[in-house]
C-alpha positions as CSV (number, residue, x, y, z in Angstrom):
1,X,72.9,20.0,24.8
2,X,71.2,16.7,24.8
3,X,68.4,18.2,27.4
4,X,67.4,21.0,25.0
5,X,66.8,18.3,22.3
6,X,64.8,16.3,24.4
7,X,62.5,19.0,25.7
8,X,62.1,20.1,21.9
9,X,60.6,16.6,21.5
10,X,58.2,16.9,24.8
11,X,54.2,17.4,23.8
12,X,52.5,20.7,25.8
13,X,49.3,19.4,26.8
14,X,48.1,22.5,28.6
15,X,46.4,23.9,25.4
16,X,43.6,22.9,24.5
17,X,43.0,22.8,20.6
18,X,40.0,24.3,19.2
19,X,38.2,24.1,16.1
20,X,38.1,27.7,14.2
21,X,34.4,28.4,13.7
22,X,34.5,29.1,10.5
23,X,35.2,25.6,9.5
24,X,31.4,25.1,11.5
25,X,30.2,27.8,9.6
26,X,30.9,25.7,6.3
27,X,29.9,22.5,7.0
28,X,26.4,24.1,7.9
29,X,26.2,25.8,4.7
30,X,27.3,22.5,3.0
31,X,24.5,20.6,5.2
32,X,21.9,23.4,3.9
33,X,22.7,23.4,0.7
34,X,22.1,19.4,0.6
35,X,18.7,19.7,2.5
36,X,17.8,22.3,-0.1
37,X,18.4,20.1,-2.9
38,X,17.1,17.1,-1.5
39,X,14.0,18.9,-1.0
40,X,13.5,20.2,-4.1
41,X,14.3,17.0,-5.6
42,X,11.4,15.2,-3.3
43,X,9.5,18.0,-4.5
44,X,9.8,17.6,-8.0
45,X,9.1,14.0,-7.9
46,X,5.9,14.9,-6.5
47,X,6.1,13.4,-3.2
48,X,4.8,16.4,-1.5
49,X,1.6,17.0,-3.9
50,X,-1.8,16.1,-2.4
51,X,-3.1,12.4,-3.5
52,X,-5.8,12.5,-6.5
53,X,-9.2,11.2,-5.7
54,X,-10.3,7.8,-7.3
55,X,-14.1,7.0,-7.8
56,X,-14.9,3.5,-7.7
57,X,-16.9,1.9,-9.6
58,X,-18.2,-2.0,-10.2
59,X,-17.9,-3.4,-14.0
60,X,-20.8,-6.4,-14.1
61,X,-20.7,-8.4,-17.3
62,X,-24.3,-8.3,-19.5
63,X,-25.2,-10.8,-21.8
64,X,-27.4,-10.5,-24.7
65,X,-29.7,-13.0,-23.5
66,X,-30.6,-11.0,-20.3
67,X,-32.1,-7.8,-22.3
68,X,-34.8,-9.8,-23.6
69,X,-37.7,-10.2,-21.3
70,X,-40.8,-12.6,-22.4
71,X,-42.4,-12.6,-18.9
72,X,-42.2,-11.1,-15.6
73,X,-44.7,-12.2,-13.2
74,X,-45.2,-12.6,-9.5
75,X,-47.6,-15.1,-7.8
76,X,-47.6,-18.8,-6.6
77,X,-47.3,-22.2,-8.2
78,X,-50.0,-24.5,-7.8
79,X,-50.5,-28.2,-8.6
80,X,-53.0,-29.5,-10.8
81,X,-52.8,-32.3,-9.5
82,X,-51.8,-34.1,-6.4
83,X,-50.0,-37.7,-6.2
84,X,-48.6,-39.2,-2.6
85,X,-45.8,-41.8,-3.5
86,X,-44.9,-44.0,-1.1
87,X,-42.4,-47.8,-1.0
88,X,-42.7,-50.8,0.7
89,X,-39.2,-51.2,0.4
90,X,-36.6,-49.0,2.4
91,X,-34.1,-47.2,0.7
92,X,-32.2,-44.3,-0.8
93,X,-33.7,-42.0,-3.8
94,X,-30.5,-40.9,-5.8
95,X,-32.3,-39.0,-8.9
96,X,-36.1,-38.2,-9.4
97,X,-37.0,-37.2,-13.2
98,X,-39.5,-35.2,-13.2
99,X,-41.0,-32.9,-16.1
């Protein structure tokens, strides 16, 4: 009696257990039905519409003073007059007033 009980208790490895495929066939409906609504969430959100073109442009800041013109001429400057300075004493020139 005791070796029928202990045989009941033995584990039969010669099958091999395998997965029904219909359990597959639902977790690859569950997977597609997530990638669909991920994608139509990305979708809505815009992430797949085309980028808008920007112009560019530069803003410059006018001031009233620069609209009014008083003379606009193109030439050269010329002396009246010519003066040659010149010191006995070495040294450095730090301002020159001149009008």
């Amino acid at each position: 009696m005791e070796n029928e009980d202990l045989s009941k208790l033995k584990i039969d490895k010669s099958r091999v257990i395998v997965r029904p495929k219909k359990r597959r066939r639902v977790i690859y409906a569950i997977l597609g039905i997530i990638s669909i609504i991920v994608f139509v969430s990305l979708y809505v959100k815009g992430v797949f519409t085309p980028s808008i073109q920007v112009r560019v442009a530069t803003v410059t800041q006018f001031y009233p003073s620069q609209a009014f013109t008083m003379l606009n001429a193109s030439g050269y400057v010329v002396a009246q007059r010519k003066s040659a300075l010149a010191s006995k004493v070495t040294g450095r020139l730090i301002w020159l007033g001149v009008e």
